[in-house]
N, C-alpha and C positions, 0 to 999 in steps of 0.2 A: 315760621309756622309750618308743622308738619304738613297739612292737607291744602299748603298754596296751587293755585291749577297753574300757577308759570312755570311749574315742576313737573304739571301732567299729572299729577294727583287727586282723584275726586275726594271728597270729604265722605268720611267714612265714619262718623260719629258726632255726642254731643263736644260741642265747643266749652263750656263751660260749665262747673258742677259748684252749685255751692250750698253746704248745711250748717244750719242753726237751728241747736236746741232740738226738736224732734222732726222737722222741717228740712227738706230738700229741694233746691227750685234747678231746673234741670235747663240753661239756658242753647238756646239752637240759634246760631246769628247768619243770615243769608250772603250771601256772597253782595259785596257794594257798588258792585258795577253797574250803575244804570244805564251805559250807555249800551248794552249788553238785552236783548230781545226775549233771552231766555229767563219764563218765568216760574215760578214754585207753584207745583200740582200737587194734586193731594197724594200720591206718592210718597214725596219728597216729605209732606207732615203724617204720615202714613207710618213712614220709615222714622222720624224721629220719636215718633210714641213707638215703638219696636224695640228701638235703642232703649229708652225710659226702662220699657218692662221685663226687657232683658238684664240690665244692669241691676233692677231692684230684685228680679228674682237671683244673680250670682252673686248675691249679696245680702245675705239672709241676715244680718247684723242691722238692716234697717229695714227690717220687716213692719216695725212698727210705724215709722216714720211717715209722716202728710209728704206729697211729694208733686210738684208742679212742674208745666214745659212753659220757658217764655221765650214763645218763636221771633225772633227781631228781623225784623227788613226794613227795606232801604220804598219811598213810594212806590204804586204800580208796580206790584215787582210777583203777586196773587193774581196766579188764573183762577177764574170761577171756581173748577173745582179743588182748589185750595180753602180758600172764602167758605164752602161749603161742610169741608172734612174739618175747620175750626171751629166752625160753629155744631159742630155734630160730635167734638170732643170741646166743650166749651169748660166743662168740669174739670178738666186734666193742663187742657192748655190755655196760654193768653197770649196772642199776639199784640206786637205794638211794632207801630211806623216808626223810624227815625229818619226825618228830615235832611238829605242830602243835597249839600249846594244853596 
């Protein structure tokens, strides 16, 4: 993986892009470390709708296209204002938990 941190590399983009038909779902996956105290602020989904709207504007061939963020994380891993900035772009993004351990 390009953006592993055992490399000393922060991630620096979306993780995975995938389109169907006129439909773009724009996936962002948190880093799986729970054992790890550092949590996702609204920053961090701040900066992935950033990504989104940059990519869709250098990219004028899916101007047309519906286009969604599906933020993935691992439990408790949302500081409040994370939890806050999803629900205040609930239109654009969907988070979901994946159960670790």
């Amino acid at each position: 993986f390009p953006y592993r941190k055992e490399n000393g590399v922060k991630n620096q983009g979306i993780d995975i892009i995938l389109k169907k038909d006129k439909e773009i779902l724009f996936i962002q996956c948190r880093d799986l470390n729970i054992k790890s105290n550092d949590k996702t602020d609204s920053k961090e989904i701040q900066y992935t709708r950033m990504n989104v709207r940059d990519y869709m504007e250098r990219n004028k061939v899916f101007s047309m296209y519906k286009w969604k963020i599906l933020y993935v994380t691992p439990d408790n891993t949302l500081d409040i204002s994370a939890e806050h900035k999803l629900n205040e772009y609930n239109e654009e993004i969907e988070h979901r938990v994946i159960k670790v351990g």
